[in-house]
Residue, then its C-alpha position, 0 to 999 in steps of 0.5 A: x500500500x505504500x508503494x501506491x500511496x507514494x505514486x499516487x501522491x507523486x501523481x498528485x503534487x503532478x497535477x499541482x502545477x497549475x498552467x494558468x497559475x503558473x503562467x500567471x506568475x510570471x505575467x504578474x497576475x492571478x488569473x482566479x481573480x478575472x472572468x469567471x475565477x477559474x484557474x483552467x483553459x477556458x477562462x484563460x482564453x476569455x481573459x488572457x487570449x489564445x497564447x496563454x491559453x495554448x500554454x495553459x493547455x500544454x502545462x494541463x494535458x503534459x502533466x496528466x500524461x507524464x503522470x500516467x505513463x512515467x509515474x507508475x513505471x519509474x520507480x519500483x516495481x509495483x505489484x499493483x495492476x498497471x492499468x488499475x495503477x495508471x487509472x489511479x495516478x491520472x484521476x490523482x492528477x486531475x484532483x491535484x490540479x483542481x485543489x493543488x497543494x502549491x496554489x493554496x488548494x484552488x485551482x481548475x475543474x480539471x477537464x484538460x486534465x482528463x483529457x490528457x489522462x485519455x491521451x496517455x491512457x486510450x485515444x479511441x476514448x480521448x476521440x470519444x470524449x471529444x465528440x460528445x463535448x463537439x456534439x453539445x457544444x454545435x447543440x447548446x454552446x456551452x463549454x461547461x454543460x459540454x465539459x460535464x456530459x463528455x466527462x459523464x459518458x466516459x464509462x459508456x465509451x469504456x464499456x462500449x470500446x470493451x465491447x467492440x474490442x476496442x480496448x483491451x479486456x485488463x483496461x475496460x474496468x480501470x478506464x470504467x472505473x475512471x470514467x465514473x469518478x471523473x464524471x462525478x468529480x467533473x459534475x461537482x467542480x462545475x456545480x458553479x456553471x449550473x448555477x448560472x445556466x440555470x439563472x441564464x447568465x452562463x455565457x455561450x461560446x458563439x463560434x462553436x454553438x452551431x444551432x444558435x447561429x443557424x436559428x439567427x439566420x432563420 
């Protein structure tokens, strides 16, 4: 148990590194004190524009992958199941960057950092997991609402890609079980986001949401 313990916890102070906080640094401001007060990509773009942003991603996704694919193979030996390891590691990440131990615990909502777990850990869910936020952002526009139900359909794509033989039979329960934690975990960090859509002041991202554009025409 100590030896998960310690990789989990290397995987946590991974997922620590905040991009938009430690960009933010060096620009001189703290970006949780502009827009919507999110440490993450999207607030980034709002407030800062597309080369912050950009590196905001690369910090965010390169974090969550090197803990999955450096932190359960470089020390030790584990005994644990590597796949039920990486898992670990990853959804470790993902709760590092949302309450990161170096920025005073609040950070992002952690969706970049999902996706770069899936990037390390299967593209076929990666490509999955981007189709369904596509599909909602083309049908409501919101980034957030897209965010959550991506993140919420995670365990069906594992159990469907388990079933197409997509993925391999040892990964179907870890990337399930991922998928199930991320998604609750996803739904909470957003919990500010349904607030405002339900009092209608969330704000939509014009250039994506398809439907609007097409009813504006009309």
């Amino acid at each position: 148990m100590l030896d998960l313990f310690v990789r989990v916890l290397v995987a946590y102070l991974l997922g620590s590194i905040n991009g938009a906080l430690l960009i933010g640094r060096f620009r001189g401001i703290d970006i949780r004190t502009q827009g919507s007060g999110n440490a993450g990509g999207t607030n980034a773009l709002r407030t800062q524009g597309w080369a912050f942003a950009a590196g905001v991603i690369v910090i965010d996704v390169g974090k969550a992958v090197i803990a999955v694919q450096w932190v359960p193979t470089a020390l030790t030996a584990s005994v644990f199941s590597p796949e039920w390891l990486a898992a670990a590691c990853g959804f470790a990440a993902v709760i590092g960057h949302v309450y990161p131990v170096f920025h005073g615990f609040r950070g992002g909502k952690g969706v970049a950092t999902v996706l770069g777990t899936l990037l390390a850990l299967s593209m076929p869910l990666l490509a999955g997991m981007l189709a369904v936020w596509l599909l909602m952002m083309f049908v409501f526009g919101y980034v957030g609402l897209g965010s959550m139900v991506a993140a919420s359909a995670l365990p069906l794509l594992a159990h469907y890609a388990g079933v197409l033989g997509v993925i391999s039979s040892d990964e179907v329960m870890p990337l399930t079980a991922f998928g199930v934690v991320c998604a609750v975990f996803v739904i909470w960090t957003h919990r500010s986001n349904i607030a405002r859509m339900r009092a209608g002041t969330e704000p939509r991202a014009r250039s994506l949401w398809l439907l609007g554009r097409l009813t504006g025409k009309l």
